[in-house]
CHARMM internal coordinates of N, CA and C (Angstrom, degrees):
IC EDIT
DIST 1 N 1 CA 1.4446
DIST 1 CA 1 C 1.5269
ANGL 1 N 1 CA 1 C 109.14
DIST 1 C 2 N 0.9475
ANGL 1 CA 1 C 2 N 110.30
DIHE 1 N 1 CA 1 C 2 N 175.81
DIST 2 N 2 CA 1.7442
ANGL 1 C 2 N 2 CA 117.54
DIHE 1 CA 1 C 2 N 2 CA -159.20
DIST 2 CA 2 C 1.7842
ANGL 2 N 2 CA 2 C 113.89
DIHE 1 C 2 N 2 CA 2 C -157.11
DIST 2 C 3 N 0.9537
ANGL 2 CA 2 C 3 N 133.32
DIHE 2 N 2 CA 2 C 3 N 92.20
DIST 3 N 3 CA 1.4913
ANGL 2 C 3 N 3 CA 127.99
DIHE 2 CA 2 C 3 N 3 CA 154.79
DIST 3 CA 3 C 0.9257
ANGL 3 N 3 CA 3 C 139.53
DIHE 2 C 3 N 3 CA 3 C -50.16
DIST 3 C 4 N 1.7068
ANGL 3 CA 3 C 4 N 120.33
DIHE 3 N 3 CA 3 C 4 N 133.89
DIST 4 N 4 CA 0.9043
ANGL 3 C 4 N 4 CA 127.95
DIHE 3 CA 3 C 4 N 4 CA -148.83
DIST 4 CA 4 C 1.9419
ANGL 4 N 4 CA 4 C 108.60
DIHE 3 C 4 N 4 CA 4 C -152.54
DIST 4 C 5 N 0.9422
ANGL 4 CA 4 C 5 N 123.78
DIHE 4 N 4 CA 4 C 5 N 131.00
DIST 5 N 5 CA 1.4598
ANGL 4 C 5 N 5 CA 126.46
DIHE 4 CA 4 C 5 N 5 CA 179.76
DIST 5 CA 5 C 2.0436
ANGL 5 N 5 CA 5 C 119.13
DIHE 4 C 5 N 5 CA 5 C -112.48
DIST 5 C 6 N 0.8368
ANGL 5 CA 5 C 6 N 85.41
DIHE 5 N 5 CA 5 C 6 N 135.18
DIST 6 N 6 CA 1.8314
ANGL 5 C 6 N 6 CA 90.61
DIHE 5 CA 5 C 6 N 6 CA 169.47
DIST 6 CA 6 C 1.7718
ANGL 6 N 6 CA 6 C 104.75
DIHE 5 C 6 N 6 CA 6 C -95.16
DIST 6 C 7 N 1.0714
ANGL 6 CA 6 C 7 N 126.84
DIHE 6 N 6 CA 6 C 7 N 109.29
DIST 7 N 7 CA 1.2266
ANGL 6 C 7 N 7 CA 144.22
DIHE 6 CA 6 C 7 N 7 CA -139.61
DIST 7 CA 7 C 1.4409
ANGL 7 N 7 CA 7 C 99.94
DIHE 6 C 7 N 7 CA 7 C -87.21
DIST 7 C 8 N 1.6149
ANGL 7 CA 7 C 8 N 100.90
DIHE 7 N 7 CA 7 C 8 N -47.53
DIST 8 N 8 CA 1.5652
ANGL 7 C 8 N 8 CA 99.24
DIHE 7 CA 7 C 8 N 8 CA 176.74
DIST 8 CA 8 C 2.0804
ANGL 8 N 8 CA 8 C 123.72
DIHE 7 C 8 N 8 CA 8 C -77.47
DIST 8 C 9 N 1.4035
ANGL 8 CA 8 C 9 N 85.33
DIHE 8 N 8 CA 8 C 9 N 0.03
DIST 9 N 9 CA 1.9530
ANGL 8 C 9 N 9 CA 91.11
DIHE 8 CA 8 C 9 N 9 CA 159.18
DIST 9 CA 9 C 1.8751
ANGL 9 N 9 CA 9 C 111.63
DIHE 8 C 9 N 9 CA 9 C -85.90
DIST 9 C 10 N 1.4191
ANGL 9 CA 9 C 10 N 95.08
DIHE 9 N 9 CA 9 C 10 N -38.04
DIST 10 N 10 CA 1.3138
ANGL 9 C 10 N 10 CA 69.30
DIHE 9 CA 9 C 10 N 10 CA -157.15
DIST 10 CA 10 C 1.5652
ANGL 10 N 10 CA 10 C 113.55
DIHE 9 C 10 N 10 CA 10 C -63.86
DIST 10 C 11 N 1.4448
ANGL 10 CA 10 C 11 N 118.71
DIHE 10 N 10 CA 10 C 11 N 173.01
DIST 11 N 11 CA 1.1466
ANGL 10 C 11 N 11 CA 126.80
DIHE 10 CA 10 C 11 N 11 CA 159.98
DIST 11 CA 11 C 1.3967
ANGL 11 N 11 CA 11 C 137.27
DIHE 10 C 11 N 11 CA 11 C -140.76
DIST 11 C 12 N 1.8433
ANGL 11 CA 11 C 12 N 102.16
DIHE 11 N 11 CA 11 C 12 N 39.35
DIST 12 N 12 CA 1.4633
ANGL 11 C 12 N 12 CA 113.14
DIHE 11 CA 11 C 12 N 12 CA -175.64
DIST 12 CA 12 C 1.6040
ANGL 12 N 12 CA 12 C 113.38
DIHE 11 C 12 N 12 CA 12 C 73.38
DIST 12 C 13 N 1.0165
ANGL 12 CA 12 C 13 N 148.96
DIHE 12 N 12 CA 12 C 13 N 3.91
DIST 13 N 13 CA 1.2869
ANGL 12 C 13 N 13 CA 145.88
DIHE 12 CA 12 C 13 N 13 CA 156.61
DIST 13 CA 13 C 1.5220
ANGL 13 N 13 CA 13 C 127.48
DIHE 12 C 13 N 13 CA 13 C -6.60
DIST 13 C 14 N 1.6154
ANGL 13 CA 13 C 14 N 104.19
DIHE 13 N 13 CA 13 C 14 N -61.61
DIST 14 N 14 CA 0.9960
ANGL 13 C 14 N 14 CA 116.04
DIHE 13 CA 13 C 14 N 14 CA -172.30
DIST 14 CA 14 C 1.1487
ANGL 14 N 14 CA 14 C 144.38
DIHE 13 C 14 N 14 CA 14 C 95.09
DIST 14 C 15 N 1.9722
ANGL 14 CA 14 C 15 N 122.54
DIHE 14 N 14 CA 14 C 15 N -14.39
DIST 15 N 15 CA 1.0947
ANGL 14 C 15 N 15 CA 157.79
DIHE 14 CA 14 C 15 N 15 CA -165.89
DIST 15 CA 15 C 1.6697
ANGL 15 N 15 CA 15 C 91.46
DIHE 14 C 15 N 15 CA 15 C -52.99
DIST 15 C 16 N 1.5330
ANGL 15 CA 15 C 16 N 108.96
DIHE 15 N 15 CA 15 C 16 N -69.62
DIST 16 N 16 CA 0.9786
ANGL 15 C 16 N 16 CA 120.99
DIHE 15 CA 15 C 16 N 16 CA -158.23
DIST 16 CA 16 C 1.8006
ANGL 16 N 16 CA 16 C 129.94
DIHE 15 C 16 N 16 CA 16 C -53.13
DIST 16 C 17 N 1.4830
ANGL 16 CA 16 C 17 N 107.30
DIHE 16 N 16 CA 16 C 17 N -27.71
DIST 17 N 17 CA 1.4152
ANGL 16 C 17 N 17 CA 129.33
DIHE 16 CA 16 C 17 N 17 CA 169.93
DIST 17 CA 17 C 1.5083
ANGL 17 N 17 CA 17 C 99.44
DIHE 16 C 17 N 17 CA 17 C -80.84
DIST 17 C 18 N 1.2793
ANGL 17 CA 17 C 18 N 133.81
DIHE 17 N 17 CA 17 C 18 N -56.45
DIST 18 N 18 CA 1.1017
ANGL 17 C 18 N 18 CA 127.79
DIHE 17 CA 17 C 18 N 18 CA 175.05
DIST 18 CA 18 C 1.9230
ANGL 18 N 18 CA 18 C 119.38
DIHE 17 C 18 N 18 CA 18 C -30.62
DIST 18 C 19 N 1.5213
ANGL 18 CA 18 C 19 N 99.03
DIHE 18 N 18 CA 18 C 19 N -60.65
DIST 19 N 19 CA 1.3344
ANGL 18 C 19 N 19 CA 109.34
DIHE 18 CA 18 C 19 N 19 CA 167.91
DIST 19 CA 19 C 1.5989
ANGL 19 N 19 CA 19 C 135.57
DIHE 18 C 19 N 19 CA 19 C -60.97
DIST 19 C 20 N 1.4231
ANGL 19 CA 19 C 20 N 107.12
DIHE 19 N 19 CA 19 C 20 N -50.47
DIST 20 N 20 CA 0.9384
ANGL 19 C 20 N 20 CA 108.43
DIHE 19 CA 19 C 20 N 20 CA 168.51
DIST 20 CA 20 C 1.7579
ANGL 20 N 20 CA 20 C 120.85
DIHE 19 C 20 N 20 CA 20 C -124.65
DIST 20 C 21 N 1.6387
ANGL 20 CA 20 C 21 N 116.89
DIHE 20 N 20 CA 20 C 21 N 63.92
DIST 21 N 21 CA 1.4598
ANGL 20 C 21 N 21 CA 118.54
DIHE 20 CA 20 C 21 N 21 CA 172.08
DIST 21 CA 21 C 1.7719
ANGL 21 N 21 CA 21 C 110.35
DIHE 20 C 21 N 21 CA 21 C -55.63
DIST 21 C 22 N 0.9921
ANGL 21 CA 21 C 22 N 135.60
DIHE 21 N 21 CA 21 C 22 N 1.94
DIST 22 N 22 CA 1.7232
ANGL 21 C 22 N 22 CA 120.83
DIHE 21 CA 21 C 22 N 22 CA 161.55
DIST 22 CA 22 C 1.5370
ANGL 22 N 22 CA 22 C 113.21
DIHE 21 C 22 N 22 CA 22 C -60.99
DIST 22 C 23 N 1.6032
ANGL 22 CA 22 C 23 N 106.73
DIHE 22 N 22 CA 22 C 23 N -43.77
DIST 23 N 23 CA 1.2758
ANGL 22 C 23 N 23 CA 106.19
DIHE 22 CA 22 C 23 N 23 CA -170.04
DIST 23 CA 23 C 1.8794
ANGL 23 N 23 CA 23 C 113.32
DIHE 22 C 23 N 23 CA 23 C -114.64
DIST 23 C 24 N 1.2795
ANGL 23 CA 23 C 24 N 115.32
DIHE 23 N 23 CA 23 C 24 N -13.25
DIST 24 N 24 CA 1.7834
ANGL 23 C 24 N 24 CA 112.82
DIHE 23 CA 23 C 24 N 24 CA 160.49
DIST 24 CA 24 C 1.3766
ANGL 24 N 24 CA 24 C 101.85
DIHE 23 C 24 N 24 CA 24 C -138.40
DIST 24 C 25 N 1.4333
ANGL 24 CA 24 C 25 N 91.00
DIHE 24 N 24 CA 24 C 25 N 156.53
DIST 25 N 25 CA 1.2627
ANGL 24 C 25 N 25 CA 122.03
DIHE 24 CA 24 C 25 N 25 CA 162.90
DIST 25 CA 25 C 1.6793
ANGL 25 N 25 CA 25 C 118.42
DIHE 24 C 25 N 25 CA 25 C -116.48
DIST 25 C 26 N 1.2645
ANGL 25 CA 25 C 26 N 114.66
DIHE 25 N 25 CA 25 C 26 N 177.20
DIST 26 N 26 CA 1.6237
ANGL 25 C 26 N 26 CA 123.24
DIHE 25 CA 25 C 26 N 26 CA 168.73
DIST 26 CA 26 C 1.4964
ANGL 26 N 26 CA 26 C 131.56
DIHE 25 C 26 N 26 CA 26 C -108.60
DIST 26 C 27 N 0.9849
ANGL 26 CA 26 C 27 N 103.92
DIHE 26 N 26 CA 26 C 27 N 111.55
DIST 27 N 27 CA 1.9314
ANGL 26 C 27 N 27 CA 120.93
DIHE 26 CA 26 C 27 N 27 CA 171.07
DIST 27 CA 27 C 1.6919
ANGL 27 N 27 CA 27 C 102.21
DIHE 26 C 27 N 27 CA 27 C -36.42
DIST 27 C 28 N 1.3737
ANGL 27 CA 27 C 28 N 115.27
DIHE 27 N 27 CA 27 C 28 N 148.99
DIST 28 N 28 CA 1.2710
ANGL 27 C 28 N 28 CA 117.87
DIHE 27 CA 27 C 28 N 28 CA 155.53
DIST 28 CA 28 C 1.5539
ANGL 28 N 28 CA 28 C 125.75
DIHE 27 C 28 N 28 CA 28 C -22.71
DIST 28 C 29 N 1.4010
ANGL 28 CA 28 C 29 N 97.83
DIHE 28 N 28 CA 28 C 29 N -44.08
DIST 29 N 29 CA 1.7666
ANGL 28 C 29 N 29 CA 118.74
DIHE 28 CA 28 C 29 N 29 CA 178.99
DIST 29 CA 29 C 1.3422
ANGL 29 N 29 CA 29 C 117.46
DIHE 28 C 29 N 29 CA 29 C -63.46
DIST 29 C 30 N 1.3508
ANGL 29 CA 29 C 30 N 111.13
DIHE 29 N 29 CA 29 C 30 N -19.35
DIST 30 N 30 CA 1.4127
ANGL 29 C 30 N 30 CA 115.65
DIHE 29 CA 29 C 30 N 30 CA -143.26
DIST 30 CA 30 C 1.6245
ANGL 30 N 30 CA 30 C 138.08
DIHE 29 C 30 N 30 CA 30 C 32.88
DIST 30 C 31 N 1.7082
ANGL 30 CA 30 C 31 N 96.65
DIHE 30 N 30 CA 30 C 31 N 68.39
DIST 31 N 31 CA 1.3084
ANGL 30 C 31 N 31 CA 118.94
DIHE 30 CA 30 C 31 N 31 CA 170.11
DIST 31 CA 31 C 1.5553
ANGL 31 N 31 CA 31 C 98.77
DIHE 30 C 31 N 31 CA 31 C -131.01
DIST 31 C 32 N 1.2919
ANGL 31 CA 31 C 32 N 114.20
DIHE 31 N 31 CA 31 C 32 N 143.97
DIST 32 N 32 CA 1.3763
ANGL 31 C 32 N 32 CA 131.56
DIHE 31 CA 31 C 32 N 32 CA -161.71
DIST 32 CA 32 C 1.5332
ANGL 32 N 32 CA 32 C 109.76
DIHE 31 C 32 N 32 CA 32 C -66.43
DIST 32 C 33 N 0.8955
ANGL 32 CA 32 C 33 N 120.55
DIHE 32 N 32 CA 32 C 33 N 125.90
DIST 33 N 33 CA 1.7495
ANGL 32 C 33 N 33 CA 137.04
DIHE 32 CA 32 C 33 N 33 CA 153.88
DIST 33 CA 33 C 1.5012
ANGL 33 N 33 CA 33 C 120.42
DIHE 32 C 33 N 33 CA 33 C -82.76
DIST 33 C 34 N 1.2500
ANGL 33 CA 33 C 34 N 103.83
DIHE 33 N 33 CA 33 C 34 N 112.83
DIST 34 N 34 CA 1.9194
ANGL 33 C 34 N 34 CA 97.15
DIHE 33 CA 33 C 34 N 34 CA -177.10
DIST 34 CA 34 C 1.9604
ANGL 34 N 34 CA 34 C 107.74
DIHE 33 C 34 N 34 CA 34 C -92.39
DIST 34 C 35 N 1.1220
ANGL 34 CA 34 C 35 N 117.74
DIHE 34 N 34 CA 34 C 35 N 119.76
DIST 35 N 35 CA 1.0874
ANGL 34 C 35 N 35 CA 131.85
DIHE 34 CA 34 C 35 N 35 CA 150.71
DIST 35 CA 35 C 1.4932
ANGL 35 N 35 CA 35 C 125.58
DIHE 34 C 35 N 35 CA 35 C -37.97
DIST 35 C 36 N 1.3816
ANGL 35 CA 35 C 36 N 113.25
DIHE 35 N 35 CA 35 C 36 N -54.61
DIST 36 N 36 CA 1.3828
ANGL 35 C 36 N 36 CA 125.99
DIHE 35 CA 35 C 36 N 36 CA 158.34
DIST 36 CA 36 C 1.6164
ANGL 36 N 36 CA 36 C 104.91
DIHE 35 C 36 N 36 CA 36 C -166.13
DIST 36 C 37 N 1.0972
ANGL 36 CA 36 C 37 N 86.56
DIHE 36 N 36 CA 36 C 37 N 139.56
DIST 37 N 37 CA 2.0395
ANGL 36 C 37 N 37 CA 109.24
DIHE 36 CA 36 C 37 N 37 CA -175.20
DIST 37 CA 37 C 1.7294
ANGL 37 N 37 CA 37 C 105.24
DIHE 36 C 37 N 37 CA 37 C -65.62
DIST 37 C 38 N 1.6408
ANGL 37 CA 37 C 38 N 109.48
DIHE 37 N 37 CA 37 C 38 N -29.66
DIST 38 N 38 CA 1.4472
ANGL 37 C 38 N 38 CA 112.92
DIHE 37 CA 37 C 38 N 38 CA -149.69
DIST 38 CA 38 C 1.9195
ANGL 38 N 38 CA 38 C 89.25
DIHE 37 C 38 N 38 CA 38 C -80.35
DIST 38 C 39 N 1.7228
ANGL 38 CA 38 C 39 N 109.16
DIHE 38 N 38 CA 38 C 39 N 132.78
DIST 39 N 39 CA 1.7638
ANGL 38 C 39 N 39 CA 114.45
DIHE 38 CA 38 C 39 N 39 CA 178.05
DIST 39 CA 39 C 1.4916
ANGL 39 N 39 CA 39 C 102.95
DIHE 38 C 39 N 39 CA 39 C -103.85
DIST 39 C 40 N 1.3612
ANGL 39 CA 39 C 40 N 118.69
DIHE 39 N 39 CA 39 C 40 N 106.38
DIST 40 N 40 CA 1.4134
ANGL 39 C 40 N 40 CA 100.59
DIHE 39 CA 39 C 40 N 40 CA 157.98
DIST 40 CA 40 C 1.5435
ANGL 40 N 40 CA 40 C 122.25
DIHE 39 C 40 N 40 CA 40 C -96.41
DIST 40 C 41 N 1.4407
ANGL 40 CA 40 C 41 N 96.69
DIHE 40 N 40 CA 40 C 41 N -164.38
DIST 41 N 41 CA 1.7341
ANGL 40 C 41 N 41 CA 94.40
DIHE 40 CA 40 C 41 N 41 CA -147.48
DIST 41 CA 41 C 1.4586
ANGL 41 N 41 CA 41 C 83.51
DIHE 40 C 41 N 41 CA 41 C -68.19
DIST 41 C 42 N 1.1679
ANGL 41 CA 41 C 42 N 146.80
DIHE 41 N 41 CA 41 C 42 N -102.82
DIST 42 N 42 CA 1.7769
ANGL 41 C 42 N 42 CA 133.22
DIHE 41 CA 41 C 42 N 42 CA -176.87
DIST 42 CA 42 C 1.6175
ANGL 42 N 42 CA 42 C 106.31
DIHE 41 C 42 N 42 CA 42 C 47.09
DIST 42 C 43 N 1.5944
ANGL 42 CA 42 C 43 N 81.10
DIHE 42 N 42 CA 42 C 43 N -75.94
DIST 43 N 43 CA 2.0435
ANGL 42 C 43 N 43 CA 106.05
DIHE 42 CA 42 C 43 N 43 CA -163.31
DIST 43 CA 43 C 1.5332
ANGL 43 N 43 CA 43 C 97.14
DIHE 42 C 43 N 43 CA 43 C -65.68
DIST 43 C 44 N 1.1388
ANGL 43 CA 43 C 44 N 121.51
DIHE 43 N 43 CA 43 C 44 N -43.33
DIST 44 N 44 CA 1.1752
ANGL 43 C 44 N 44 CA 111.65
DIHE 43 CA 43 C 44 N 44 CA -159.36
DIST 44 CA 44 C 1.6805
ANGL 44 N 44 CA 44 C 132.07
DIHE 43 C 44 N 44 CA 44 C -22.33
DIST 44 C 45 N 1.2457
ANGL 44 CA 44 C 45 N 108.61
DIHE 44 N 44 CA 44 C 45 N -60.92
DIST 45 N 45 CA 1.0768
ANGL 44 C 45 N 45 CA 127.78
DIHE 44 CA 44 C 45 N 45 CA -174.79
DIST 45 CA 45 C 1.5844
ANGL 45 N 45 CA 45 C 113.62
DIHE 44 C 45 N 45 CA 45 C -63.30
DIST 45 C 46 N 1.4669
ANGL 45 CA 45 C 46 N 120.54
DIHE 45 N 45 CA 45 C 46 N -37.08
DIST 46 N 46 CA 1.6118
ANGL 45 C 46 N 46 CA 118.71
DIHE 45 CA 45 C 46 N 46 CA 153.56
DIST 46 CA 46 C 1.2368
ANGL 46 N 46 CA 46 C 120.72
DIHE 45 C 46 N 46 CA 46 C -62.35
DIST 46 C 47 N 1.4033
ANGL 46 CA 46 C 47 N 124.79
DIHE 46 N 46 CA 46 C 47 N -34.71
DIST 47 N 47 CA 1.1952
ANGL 46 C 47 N 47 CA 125.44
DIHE 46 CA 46 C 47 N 47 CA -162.86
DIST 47 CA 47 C 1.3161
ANGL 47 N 47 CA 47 C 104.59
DIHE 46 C 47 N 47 CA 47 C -62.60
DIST 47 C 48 N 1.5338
ANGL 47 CA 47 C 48 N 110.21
DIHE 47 N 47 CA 47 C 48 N -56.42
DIST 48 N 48 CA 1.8588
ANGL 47 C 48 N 48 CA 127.99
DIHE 47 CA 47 C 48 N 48 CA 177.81
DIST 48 CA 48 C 1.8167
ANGL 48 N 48 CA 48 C 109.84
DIHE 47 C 48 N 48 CA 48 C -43.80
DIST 48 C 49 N 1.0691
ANGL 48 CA 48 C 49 N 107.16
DIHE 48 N 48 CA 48 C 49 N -35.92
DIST 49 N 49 CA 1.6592
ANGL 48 C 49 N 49 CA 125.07
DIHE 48 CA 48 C 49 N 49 CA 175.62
DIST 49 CA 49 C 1.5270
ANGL 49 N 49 CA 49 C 125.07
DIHE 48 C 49 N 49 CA 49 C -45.69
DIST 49 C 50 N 1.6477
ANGL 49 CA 49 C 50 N 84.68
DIHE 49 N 49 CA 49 C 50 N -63.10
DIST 50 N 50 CA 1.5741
ANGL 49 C 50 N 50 CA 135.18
DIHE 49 CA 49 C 50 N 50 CA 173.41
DIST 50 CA 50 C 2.0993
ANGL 50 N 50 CA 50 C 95.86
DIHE 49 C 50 N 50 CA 50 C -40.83
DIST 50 C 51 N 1.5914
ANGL 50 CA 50 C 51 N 100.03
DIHE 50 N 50 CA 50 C 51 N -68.04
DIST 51 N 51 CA 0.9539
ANGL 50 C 51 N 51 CA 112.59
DIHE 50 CA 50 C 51 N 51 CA 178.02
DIST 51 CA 51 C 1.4957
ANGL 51 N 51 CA 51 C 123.60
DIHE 50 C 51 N 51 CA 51 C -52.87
DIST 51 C 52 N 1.6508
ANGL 51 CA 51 C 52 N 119.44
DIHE 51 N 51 CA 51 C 52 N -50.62
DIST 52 N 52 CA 0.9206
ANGL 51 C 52 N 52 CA 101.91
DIHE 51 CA 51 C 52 N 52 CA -147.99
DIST 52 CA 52 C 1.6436
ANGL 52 N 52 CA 52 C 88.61
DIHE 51 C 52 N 52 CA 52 C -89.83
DIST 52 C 53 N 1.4365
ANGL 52 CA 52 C 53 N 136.76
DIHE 52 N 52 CA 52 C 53 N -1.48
DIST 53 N 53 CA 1.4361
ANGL 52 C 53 N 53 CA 114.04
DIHE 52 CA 52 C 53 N 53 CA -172.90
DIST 53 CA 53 C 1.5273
ANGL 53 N 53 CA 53 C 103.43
DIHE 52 C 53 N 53 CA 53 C -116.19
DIST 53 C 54 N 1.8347
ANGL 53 CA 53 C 54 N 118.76
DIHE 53 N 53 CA 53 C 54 N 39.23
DIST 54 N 54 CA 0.9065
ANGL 53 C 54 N 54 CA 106.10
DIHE 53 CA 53 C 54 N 54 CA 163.84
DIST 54 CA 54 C 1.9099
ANGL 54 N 54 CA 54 C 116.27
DIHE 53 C 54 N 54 CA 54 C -87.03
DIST 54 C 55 N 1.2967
ANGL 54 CA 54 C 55 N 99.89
DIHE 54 N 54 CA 54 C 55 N 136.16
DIST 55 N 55 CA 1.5665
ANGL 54 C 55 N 55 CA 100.34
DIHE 54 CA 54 C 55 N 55 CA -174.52
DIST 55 CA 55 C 1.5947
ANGL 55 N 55 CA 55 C 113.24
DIHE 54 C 55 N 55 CA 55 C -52.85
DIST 55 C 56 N 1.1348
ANGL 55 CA 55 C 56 N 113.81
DIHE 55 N 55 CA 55 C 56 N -35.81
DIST 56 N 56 CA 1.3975
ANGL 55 C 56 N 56 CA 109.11
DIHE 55 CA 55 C 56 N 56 CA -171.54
DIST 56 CA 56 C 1.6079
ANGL 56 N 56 CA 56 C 97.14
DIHE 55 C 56 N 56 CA 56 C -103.27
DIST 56 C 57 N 0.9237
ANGL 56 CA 56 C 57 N 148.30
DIHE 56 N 56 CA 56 C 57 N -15.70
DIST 57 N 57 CA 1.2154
ANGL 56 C 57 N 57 CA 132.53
DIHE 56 CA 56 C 57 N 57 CA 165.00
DIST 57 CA 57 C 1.5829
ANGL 57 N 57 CA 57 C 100.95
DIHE 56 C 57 N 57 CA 57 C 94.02
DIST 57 C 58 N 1.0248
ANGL 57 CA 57 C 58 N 119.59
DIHE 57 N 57 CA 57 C 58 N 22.15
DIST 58 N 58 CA 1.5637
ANGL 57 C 58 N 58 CA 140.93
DIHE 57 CA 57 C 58 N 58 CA 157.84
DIST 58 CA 58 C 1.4544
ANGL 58 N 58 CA 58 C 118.71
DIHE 57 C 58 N 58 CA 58 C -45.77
DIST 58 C 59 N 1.1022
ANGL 58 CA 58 C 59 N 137.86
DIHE 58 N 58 CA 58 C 59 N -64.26
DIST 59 N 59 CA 1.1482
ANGL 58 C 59 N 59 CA 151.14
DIHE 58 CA 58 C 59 N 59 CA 135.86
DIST 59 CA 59 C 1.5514
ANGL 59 N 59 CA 59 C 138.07
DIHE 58 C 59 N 59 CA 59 C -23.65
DIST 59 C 60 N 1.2614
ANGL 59 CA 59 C 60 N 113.99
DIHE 59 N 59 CA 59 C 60 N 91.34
DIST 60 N 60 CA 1.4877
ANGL 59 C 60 N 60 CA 102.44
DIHE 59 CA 59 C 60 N 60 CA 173.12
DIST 60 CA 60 C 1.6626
ANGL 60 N 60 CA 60 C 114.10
DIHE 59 C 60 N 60 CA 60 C -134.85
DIST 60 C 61 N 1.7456
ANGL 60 CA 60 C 61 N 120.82
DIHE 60 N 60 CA 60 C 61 N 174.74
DIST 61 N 61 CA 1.5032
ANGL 60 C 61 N 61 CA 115.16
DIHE 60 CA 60 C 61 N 61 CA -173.83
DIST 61 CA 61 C 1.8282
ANGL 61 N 61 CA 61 C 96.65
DIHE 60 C 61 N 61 CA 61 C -102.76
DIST 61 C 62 N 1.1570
ANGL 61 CA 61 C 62 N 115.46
DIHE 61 N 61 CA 61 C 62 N 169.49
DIST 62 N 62 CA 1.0505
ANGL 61 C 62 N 62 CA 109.93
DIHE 61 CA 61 C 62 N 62 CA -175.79
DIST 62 CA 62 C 1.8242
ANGL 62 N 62 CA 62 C 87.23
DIHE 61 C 62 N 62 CA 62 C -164.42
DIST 62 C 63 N 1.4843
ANGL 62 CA 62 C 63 N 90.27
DIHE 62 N 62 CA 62 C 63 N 137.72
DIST 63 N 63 CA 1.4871
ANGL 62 C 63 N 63 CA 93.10
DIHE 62 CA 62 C 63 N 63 CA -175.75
DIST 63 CA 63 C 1.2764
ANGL 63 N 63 CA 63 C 104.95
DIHE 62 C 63 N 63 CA 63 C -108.27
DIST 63 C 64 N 1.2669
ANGL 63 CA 63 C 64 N 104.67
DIHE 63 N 63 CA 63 C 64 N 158.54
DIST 64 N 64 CA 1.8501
ANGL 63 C 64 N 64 CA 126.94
DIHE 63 CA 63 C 64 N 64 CA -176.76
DIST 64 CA 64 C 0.9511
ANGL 64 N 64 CA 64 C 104.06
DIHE 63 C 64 N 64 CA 64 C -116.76
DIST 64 C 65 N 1.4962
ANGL 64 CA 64 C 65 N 106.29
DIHE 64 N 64 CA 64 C 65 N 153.40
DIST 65 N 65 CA 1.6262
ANGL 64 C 65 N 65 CA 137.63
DIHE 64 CA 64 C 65 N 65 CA -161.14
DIST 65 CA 65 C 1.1372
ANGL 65 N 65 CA 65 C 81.10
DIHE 64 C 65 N 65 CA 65 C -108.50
DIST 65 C 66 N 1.6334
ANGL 65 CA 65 C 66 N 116.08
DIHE 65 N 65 CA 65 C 66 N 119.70
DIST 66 N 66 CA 1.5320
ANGL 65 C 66 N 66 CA 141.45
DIHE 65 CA 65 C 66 N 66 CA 126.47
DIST 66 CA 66 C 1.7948
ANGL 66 N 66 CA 66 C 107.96
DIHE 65 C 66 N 66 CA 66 C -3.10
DIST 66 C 67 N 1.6600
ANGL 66 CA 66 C 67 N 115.95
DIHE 66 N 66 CA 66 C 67 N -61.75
DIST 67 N 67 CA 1.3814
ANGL 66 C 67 N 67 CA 95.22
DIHE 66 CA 66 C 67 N 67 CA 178.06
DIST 67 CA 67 C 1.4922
ANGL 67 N 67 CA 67 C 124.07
DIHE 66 C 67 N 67 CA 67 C -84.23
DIST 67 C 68 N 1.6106
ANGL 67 CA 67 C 68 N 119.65
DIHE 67 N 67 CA 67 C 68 N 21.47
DIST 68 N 68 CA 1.4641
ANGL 67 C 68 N 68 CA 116.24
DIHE 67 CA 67 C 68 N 68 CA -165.36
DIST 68 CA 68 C 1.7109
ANGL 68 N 68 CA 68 C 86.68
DIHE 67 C 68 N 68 CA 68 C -139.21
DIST 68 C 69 N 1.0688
ANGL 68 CA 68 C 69 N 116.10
DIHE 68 N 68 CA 68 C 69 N 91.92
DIST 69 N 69 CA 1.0959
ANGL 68 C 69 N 69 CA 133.76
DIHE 68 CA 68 C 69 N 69 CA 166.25
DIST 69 CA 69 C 1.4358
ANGL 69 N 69 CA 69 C 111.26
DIHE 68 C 69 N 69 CA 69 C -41.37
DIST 69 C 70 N 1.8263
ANGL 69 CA 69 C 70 N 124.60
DIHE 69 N 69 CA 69 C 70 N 127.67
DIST 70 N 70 CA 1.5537
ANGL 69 C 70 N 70 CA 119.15
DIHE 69 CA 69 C 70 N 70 CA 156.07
DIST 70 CA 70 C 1.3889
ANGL 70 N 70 CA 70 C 115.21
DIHE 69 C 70 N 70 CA 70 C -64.57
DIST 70 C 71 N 0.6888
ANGL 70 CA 70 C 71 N 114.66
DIHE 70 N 70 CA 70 C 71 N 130.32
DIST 71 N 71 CA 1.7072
ANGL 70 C 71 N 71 CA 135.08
DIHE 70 CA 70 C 71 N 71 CA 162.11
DIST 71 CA 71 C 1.8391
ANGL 71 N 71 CA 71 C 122.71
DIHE 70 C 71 N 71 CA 71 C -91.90
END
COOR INIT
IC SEED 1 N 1 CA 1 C
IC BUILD
């Protein structure tokens, strides 16, 4: 799975670093910085979290195809 944001929802909240700091952190602004996009199974279960209590709905998982490598 892979993270991914709609840029024009977010609005710095912060929820999301809170939940899951392995994979973001926060800008001066407090809008999220990703460390790395790529979720393994570990994260999983925060990541979905991450997602579902973002207020704006900014946040979502998106899964990757085995033949299309994350980058």
């Amino acid at each position: 799975m892979r993270l991914e944001i709609d840029w024009t929802r977010c609005d710095g909240h912060g929820l999301c670093a809170r939940l899951l700091p392995e994979l973001i952190s926060l800008d001066e602004h407090g809008f999220p910085v990703f460390t790395d996009r790529r979720v393994d199974q570990q994260l999983a279960r925060h990541a979905r979290r991450a997602v579902a209590v973002c207020p704006r709905l900014a946040l979502r998982l998106e899964q990757t195809s085995p033949s299309h490598p994350v980058r």
